[in-house]
Steps between C-alpha positions, in 0.01 A plus 500: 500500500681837587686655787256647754720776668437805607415777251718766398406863652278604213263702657528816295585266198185521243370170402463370165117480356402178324205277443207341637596094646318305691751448817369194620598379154878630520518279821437201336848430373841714606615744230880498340641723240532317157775683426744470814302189619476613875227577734269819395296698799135642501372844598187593476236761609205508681282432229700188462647629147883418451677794501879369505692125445840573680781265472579290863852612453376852441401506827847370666617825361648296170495668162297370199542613161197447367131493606351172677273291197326303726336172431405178735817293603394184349565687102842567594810235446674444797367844710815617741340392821598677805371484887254743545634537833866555522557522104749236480505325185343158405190513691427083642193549640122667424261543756144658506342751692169760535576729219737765659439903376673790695324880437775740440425902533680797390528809701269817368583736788701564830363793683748677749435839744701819320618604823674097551613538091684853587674359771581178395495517136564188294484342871183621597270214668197403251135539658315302260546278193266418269459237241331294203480153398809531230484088429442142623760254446407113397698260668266207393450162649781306429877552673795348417770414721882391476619225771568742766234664537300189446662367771342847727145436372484169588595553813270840507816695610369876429735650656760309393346532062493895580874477619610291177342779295599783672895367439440444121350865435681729335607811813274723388196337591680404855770831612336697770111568537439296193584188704207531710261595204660186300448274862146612505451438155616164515324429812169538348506313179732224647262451759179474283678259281570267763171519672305405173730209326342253352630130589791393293714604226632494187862421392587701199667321206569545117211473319283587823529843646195481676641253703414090527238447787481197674179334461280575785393147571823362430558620833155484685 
């Protein structure tokens, strides 16, 4: 699927405008770019209108040159597979969950006193900030994993998943108050994903990037 990490401080950023899609549909399968062959991210609006696919590296603070051309991972050859968790290459495992979205907002105004501002200038204390919806980002239902943080989920080590991630992000998600905001981040998706798994899960192999599921009563 893709790397679900903390979005880039875009808050100002104006989002691109696109067309209707169903987004129960788009969470059917995970997206990858035909061209680059790695994981492709949704945003979308509050009419539920896709308004941006984003490369998963784009997001690690990587640079693509070109735009994503998404289509489902099953019409790519051999899709770059990486753990949607730590973003180490060659992804083992696929697990499902409740279909994760995070809201993201932008900032429309901060609202200071003019006596604070003449005094304390650029450092003057804001009274108020306002905001709008700017997007919602589609993490989907389905997660992949590499072996170590496989290992973490198994044993439902939250703490111990958010610490793995935290050490693989690039610093500027994690040098001084954006460590807590990254933490927090974390916290909450992490912690959804591991409270709604489904039993089981797949191993990823060529030829199956959705993963190979054991058969349920195989096992029953």
């Amino acid at each position: 699927m893709t790397a679900h990490l903390p979005q880039p401080d875009r808050r100002n950023a104006p989002i691109e405008r696109g067309v209707p899609s169903p987004t129960t549909k788009l969470m059917l399968e995970s997206l990858y770019c035909r061209r680059c062959r790695r994981g492709v991210n949704i945003r979308f609006n509050t009419l539920g209108v896709v308004v941006q696919y984003l490369h998963a590296a784009e997001q690690r603070g990587q640079r693509i040159d070109h735009d994503p051309e998404p289509v489902p991972i099953t019409e790519i050859p051999n899709p770059i597979i990486d753990c949607d968790f730590c973003s180490a290459p060659d992804a083992a495992w696929v697990y499902r969950c409740a279909n994760q979205l995070s809201e993201h907002r932008r900032v429309t105004t901060q609202v200071i006193a003019v006596s604070d501002y003449r005094s304390r200038h650029e450092a003057a204390r804001v009274r108020r900030t306002d905001t709008e919806h700017a997007f919602t980002q589609a993490w989907g239902e389905r997660w992949t994993a590499c072996g170590g943080c496989a290992d973490l989920i198994k044993a439902r080590d939250l703490y111990g998943l958010i610490l793995r991630v935290v050490d693989a992000l690039p610093t500027k998600y994690t040098r001084g108050k954006h460590l807590m905001r990254t933490r927090g981040e974390l916290h909450d998706t992490y912690s959804e994903v591991l409270d709604t798994l489904t039993p089981g899960r797949g191993h990823i192999a060529p030829g199956y990037p959705l993963g190979i599921w054991p058969d349920p009563e195989a096992t029953s």
